[in-house]
Residue frames relative to the residue before (quaternion, step in Angstrom):
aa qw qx qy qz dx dy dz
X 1.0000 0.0000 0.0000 0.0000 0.00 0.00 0.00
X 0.5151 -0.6146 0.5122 0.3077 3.53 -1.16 0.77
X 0.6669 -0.2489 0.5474 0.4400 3.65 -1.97 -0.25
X 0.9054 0.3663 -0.0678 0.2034 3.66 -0.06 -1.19
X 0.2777 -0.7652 0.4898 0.3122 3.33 0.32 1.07
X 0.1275 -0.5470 0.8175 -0.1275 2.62 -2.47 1.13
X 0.5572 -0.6471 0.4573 0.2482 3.09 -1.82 0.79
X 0.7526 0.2573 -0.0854 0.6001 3.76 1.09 -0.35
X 0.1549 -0.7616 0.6254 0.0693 3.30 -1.56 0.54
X 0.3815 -0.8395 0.3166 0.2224 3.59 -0.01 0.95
X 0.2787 -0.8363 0.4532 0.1320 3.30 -0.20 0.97
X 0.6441 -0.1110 0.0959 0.7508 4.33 1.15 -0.53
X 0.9164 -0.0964 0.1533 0.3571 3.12 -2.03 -0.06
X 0.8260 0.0292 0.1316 0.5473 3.38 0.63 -1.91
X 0.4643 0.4729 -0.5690 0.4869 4.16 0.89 1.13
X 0.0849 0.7258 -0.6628 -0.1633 2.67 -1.56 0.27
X 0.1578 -0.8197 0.5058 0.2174 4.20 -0.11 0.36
X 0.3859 -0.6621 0.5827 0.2706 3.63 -0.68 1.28
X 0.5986 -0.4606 0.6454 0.1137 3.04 -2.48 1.01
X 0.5698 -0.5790 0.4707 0.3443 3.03 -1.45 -0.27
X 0.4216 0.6552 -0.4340 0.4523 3.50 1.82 0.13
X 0.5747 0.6740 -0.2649 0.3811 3.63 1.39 -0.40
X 0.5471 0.6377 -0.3738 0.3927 3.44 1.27 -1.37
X 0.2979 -0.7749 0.5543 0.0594 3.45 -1.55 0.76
X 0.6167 -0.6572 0.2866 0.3249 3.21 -0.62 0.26
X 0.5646 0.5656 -0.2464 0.5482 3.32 1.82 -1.13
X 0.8617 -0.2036 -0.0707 0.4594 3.92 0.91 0.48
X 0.5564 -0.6475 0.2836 0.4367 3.43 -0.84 0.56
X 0.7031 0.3353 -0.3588 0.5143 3.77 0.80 -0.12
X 0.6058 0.6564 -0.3415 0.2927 3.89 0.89 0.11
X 0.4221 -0.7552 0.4283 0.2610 3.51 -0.52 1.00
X 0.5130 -0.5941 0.5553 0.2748 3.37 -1.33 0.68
X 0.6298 -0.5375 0.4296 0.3604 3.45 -1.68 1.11
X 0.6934 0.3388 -0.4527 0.4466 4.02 -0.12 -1.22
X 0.6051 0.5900 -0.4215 0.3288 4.29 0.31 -0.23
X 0.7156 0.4067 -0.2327 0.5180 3.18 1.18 -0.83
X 0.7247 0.4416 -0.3316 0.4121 3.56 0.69 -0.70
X 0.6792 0.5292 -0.3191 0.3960 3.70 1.69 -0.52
X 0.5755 0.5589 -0.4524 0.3896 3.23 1.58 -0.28
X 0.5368 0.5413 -0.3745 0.5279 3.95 1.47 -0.95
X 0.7796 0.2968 -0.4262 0.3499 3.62 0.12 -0.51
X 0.5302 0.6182 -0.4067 0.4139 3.65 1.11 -0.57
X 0.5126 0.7554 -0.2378 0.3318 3.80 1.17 -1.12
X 0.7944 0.3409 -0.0173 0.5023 2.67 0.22 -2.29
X 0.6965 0.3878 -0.3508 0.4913 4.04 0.77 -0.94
X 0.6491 0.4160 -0.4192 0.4794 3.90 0.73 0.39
X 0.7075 0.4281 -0.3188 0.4631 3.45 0.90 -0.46
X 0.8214 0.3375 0.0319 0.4587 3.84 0.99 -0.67
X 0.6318 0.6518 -0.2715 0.3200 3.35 1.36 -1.14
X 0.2076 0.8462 -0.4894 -0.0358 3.92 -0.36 0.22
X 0.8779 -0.4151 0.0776 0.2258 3.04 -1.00 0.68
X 0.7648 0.4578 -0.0236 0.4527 3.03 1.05 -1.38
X 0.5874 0.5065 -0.2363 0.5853 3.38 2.14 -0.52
X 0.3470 -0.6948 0.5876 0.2271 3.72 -1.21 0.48
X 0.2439 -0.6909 0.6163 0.2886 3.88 -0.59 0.54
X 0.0652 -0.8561 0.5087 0.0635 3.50 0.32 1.61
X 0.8443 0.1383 0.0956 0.5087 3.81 1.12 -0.43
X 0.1285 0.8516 -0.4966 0.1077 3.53 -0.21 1.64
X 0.0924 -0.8145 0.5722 0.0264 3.98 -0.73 0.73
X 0.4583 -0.5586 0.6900 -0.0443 2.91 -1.22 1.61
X 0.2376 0.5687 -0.7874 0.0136 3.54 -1.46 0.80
X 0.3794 -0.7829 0.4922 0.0290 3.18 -1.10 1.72
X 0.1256 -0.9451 0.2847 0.0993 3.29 0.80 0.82
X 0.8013 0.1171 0.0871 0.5802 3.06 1.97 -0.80
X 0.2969 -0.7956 0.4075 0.3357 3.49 0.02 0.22
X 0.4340 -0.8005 0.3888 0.1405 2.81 -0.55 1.66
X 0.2806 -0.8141 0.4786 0.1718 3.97 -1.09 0.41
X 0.5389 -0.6372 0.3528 0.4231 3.50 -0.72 0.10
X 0.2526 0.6683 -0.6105 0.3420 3.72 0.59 1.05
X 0.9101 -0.3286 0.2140 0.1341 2.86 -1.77 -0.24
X 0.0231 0.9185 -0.3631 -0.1551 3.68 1.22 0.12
X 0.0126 -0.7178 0.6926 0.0696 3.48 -0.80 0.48
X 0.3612 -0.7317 0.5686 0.1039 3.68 -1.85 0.56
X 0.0542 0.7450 -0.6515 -0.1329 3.69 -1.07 0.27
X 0.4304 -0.8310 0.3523 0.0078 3.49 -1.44 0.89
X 0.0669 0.8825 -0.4576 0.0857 3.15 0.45 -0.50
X 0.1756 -0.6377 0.7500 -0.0099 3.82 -1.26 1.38
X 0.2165 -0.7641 0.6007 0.0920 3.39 -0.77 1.68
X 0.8742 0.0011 0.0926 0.4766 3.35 0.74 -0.93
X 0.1721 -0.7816 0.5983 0.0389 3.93 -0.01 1.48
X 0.0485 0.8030 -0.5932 0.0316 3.92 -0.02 1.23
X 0.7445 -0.3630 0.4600 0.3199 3.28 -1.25 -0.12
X 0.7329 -0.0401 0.0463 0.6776 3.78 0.67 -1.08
X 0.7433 0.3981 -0.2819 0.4579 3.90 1.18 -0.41
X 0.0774 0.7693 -0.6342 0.0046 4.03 -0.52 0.71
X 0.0824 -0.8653 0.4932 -0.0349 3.28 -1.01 0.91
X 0.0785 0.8539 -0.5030 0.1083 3.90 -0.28 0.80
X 0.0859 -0.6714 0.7283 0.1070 3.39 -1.25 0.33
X 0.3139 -0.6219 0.7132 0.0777 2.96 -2.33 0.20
X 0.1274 -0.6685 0.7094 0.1834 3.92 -1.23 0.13
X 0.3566 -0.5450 0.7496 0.1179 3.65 -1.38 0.74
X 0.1649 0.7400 -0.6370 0.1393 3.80 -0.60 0.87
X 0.1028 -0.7176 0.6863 -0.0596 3.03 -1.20 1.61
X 0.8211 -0.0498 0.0289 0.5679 4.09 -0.89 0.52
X 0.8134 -0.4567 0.1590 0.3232 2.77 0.65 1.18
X 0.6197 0.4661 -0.3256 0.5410 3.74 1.49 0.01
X 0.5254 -0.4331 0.5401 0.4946 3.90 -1.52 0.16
X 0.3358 -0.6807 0.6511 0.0070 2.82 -1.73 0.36
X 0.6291 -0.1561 0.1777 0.7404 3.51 0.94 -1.18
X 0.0933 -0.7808 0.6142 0.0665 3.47 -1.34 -0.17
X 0.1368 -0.8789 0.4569 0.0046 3.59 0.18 1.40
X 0.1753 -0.8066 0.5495 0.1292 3.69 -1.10 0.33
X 0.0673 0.8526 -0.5080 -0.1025 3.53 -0.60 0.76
X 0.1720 -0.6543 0.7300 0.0969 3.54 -1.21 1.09
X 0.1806 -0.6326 0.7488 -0.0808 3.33 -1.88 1.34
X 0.1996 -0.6091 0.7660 0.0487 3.37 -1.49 1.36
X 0.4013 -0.5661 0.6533 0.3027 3.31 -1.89 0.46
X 0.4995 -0.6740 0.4368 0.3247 2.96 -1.29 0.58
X 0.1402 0.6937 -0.7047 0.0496 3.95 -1.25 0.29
X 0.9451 -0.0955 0.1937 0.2452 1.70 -2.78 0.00
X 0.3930 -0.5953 0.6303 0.3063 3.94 -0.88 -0.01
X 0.1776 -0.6392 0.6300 0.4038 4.07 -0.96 -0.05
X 0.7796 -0.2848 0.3361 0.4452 2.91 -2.24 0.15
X 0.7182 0.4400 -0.4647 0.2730 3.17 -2.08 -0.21
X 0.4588 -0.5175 0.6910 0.2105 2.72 -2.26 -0.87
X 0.1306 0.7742 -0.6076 -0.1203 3.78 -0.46 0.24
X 0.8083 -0.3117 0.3832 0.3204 3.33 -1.64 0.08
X 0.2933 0.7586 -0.5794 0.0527 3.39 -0.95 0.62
X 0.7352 -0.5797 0.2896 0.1989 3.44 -1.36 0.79
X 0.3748 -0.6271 0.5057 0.4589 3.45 -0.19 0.82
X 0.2724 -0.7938 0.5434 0.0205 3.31 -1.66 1.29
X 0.3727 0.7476 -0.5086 0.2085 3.58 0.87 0.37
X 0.0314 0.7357 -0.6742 0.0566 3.42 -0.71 0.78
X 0.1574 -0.7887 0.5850 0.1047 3.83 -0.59 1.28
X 0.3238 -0.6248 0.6716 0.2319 3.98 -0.71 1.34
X 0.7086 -0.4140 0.4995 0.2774 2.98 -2.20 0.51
X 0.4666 -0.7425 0.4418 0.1890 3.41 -0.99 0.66
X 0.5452 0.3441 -0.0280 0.7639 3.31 1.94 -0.74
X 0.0239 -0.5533 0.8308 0.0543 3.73 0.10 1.15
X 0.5889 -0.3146 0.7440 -0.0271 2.85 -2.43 0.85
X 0.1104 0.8580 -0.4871 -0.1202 3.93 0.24 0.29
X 0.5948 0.6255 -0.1632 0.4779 3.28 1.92 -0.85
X 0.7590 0.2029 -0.3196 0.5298 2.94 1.26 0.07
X 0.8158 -0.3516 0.4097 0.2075 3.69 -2.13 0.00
X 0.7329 -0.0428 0.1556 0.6609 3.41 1.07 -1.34
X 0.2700 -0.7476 0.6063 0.0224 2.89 -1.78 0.80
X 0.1294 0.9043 -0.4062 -0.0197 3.36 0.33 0.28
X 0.2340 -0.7887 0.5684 -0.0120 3.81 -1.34 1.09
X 0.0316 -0.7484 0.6625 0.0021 3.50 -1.14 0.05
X 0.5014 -0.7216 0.3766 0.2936 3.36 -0.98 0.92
X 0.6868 0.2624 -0.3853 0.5576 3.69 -0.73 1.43
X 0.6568 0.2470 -0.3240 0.6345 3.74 0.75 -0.20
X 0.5047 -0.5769 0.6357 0.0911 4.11 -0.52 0.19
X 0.7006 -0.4793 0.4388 0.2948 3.21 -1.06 0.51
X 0.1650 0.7164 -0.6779 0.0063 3.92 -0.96 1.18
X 0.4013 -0.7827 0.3090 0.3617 3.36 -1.13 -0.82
X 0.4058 0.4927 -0.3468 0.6872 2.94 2.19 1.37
X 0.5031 -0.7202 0.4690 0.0911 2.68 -1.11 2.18
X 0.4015 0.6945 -0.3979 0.4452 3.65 1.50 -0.87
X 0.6321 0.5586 -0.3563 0.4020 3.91 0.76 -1.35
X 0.7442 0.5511 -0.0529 0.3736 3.64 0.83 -1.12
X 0.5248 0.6793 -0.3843 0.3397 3.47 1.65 0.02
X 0.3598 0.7360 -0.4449 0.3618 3.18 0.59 1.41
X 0.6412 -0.5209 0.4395 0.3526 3.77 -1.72 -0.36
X 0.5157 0.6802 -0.3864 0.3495 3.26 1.47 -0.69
X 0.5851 -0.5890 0.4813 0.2813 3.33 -1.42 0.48
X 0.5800 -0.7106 0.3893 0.0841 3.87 -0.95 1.64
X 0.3713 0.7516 -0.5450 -0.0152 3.28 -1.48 -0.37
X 0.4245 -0.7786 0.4590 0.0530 3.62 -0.87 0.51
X 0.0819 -0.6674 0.7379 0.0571 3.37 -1.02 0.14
X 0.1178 0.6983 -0.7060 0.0092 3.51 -0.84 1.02
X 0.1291 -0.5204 0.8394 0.0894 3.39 -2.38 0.33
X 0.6206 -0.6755 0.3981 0.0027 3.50 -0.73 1.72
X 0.0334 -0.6968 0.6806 0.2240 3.74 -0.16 0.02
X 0.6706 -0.5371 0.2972 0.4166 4.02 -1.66 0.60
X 0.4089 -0.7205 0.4537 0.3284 3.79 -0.72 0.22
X 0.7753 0.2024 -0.1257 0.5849 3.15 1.44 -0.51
X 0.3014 -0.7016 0.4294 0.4823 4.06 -0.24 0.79
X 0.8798 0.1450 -0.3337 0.3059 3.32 -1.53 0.87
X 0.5737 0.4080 -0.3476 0.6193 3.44 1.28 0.50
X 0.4026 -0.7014 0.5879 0.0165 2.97 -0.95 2.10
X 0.4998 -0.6789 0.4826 0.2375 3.63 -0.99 0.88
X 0.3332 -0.6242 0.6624 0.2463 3.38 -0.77 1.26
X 0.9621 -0.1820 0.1640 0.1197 3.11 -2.15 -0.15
X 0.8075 0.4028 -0.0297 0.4299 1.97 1.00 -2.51
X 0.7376 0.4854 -0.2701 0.3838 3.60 1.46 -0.74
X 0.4915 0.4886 -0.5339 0.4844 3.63 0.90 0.18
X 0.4275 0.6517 -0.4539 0.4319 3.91 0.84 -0.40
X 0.8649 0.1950 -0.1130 0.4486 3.11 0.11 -1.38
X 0.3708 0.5857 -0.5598 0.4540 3.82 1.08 0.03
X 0.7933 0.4406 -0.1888 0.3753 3.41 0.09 -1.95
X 0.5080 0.6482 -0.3451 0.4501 3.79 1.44 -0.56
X 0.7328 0.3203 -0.4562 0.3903 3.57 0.95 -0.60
X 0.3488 0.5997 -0.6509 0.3082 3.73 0.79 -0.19
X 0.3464 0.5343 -0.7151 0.2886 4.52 0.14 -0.22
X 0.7320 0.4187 -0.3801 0.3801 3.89 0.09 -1.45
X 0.7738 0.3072 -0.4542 0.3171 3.61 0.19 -0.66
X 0.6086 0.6399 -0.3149 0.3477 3.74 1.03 -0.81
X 0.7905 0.3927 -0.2055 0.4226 3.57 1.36 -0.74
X 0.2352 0.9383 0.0503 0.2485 2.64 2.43 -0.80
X 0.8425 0.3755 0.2634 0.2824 2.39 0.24 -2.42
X 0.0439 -0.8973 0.4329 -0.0749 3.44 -0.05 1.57
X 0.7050 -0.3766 0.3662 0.4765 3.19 -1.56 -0.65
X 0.7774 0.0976 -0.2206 0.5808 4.15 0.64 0.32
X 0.7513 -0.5176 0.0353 0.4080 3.31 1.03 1.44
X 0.7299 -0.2756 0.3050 0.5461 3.63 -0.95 -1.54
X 0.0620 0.8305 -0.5514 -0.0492 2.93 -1.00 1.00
X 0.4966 0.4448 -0.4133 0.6203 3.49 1.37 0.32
X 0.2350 -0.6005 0.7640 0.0213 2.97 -2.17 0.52
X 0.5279 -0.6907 0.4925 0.0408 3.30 -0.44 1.60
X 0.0182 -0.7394 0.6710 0.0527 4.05 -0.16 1.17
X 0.8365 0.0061 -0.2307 0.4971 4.05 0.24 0.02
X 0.2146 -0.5741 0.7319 0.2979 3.91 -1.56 -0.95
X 0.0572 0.5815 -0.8090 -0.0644 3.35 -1.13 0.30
X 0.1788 -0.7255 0.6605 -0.0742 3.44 -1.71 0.99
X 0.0126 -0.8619 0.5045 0.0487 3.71 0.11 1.01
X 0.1281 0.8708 -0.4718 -0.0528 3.91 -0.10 0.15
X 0.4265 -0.7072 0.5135 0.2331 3.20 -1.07 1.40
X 0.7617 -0.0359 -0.0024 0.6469 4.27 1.16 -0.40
X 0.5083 -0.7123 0.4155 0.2482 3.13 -0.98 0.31
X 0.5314 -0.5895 0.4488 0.4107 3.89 -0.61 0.58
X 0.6671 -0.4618 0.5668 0.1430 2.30 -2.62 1.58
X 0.9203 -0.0494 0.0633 0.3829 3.58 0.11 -1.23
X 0.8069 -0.4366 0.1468 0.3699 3.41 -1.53 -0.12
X 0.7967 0.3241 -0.1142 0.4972 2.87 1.27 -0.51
X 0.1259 -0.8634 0.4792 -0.0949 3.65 -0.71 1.75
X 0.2681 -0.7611 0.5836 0.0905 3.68 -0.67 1.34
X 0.2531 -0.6728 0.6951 -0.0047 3.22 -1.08 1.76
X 0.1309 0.8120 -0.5652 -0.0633 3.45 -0.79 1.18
X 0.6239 -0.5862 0.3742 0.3565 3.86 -0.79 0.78
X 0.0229 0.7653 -0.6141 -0.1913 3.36 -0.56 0.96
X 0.7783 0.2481 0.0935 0.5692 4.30 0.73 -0.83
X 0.2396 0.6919 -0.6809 0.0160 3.29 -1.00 0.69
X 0.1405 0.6753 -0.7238 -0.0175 3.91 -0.92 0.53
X 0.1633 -0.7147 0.6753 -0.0812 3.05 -1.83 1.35
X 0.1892 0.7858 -0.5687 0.1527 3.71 -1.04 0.62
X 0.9335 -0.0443 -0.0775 0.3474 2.96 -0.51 0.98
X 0.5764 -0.4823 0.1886 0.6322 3.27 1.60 1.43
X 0.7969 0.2638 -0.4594 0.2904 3.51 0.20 0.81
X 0.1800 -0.8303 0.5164 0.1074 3.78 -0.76 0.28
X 0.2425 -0.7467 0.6028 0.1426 3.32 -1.79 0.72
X 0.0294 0.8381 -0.5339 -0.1082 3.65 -0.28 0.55
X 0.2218 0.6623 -0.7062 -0.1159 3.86 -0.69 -0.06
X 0.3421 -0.5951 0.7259 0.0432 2.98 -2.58 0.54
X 0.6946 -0.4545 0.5573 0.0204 2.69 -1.70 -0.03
X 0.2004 0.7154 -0.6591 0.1165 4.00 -0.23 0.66
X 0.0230 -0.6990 0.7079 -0.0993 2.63 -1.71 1.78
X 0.1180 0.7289 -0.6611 -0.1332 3.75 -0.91 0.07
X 0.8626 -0.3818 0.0890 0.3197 3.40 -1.28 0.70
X 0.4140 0.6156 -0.3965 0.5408 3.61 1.86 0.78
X 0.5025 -0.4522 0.5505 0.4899 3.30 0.84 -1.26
X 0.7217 -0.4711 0.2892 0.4166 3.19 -1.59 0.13
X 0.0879 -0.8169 0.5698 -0.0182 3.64 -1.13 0.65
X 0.7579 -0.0556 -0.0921 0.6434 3.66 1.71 0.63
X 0.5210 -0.5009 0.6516 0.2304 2.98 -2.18 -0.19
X 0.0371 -0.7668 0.6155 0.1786 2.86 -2.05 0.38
X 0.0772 -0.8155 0.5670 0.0871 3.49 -0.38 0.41
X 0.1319 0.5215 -0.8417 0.0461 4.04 -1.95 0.67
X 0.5483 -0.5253 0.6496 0.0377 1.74 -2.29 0.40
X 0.1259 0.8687 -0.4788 -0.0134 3.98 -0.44 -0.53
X 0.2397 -0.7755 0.5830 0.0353 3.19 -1.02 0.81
X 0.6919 -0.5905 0.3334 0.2478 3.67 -0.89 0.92
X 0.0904 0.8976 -0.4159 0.1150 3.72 -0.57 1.48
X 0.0014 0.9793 -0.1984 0.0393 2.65 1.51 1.26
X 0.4590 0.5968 -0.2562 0.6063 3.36 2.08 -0.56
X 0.8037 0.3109 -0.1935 0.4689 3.64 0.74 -0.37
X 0.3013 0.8512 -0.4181 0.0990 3.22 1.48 -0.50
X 0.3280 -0.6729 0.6428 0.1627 4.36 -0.73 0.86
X 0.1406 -0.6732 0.7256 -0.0214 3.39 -0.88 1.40
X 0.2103 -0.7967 0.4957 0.2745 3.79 -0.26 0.51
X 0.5871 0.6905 -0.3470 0.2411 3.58 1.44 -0.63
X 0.6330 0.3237 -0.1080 0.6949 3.06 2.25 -0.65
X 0.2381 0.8758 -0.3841 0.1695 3.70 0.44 1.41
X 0.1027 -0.8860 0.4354 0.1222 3.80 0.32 1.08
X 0.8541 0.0845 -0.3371 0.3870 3.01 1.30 0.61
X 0.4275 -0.8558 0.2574 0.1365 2.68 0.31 2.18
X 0.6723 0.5621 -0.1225 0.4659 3.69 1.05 -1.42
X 0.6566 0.4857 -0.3543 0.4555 3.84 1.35 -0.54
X 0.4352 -0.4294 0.6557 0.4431 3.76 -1.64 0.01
X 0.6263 -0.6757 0.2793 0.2705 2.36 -1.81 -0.54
């Protein structure tokens, strides 16, 4: 094992057995969302990813809550195009899916003519980064702390993550702290006055380029809920401006629900 925690430790070609950087809040043997979605994106961009293509858009369906057992992967290149490349992955634990991820890749080019519309992009980091920790999180009228507990409010969210490795001795490339830091959408839209009460069943992550640095601010852009289910998307920005979207889903876990004000594990996601 390396110096540097990670959420997995590879066991052959295609195991990998999660750490305790993995453990989730929603149970003591359940894995945390940015673990699962970094092992699919870490997968698929080692098995498929090349250079010249952008991983412009990846979905997670979380079919099961994964556990801290053994994990094993299958792969699979649907479609080797010219400017389109397409692949997926399964997450298989005892022998069942777990999550199942799709990735679509664009070659890069030329831009076309014009100009189109785009969203105002300000996005204001913490003045006091927190370096000791993972995440930073803010909300409008409270300011940037580094206790989600601070944030159990109505106000509108946002983050500032710095990734931990998805795999031990493999340093996260670009594209996967993106999508690590992409699942924070669930906690930023999420996130209420008596804490989490949804549980996130997928992530999709669309990016137009891929981040400058290590650290990426997920800000809430939309949440609507009704009837035990929710939609949240966000915002990803890193010290360019914004450079994608996130979007989940989530469905209502009220028997499990994460109060951060009362958090025994203070240092985990979720």
């Amino acid at each position: 094992m390396s110096q540097r925690p990670a959420h997995f430790a590879r066991t052959d070609e295609d195991g990998y057995l999660p750490t305790e950087y993995a453990q989730s809040h929603w149970g003591e043997d359940h894995l945390n969302g940015p673990a699962v979605v970094g092992l699919a994106a870490y997968i698929l961009e080692t098995s498929y990813g090349l250079p010249d293509f952008l991983p412009a858009r990846l979905t997670v369906d979380l079919f099961k809550a994964a556990r801290g057992v053994p994990t094993t992967t299958k792969t699979a290149l649907v479609r080797d195009g010219r400017r389109v490349r397409n692949s997926e992955c399964e997450l298989v634990q005892d022998g069942v899916t777990v999550a199942r991820a799709t990735l679509v890749q664009y070659r890069l080019a030329e831009a076309p003519r014009g100009a189109e519309w785009v969203r105002p992009s300000d996005f204001a980091r913490p003045s006091e980064l927190d370096e000791s920790r993972g995440i930073n999180i803010g909300s409008d009228g409270r300011g940037w702390t580094s206790s989600i507990a601070d944030h159990q409010n109505t106000a509108r969210k946002r983050c500032f993550n710095r990734t931990i490795d998805v795999v031990d001795g493999q340093g996260n490339t670009a594209f996967v702290r993106a999508v690590m830091a992409a699942e924070g959408t669930s906690l930023v839209s999420n996130l209420g006055t008596a804490g989490v009460g949804y549980i996130n069943g997928d992530l999709t992550v669309a990016l137009s380029r891929l981040p400058d640095d290590e650290w990426i601010g997920v800000e809430a852009d939309s949440h609507w809920a009704d009837n035990g289910i929710s939609v949240g998307s966000a915002t990803l920005f890193d010290r360019r401006g914004a450079f994608g979207t996130g979007l989940v889903t989530a469905v209502s876990n009220p028997a499990a629900q994460i109060d951060f004000t009362d958090d025994p594990f203070p240092t985990r996601t979720r």
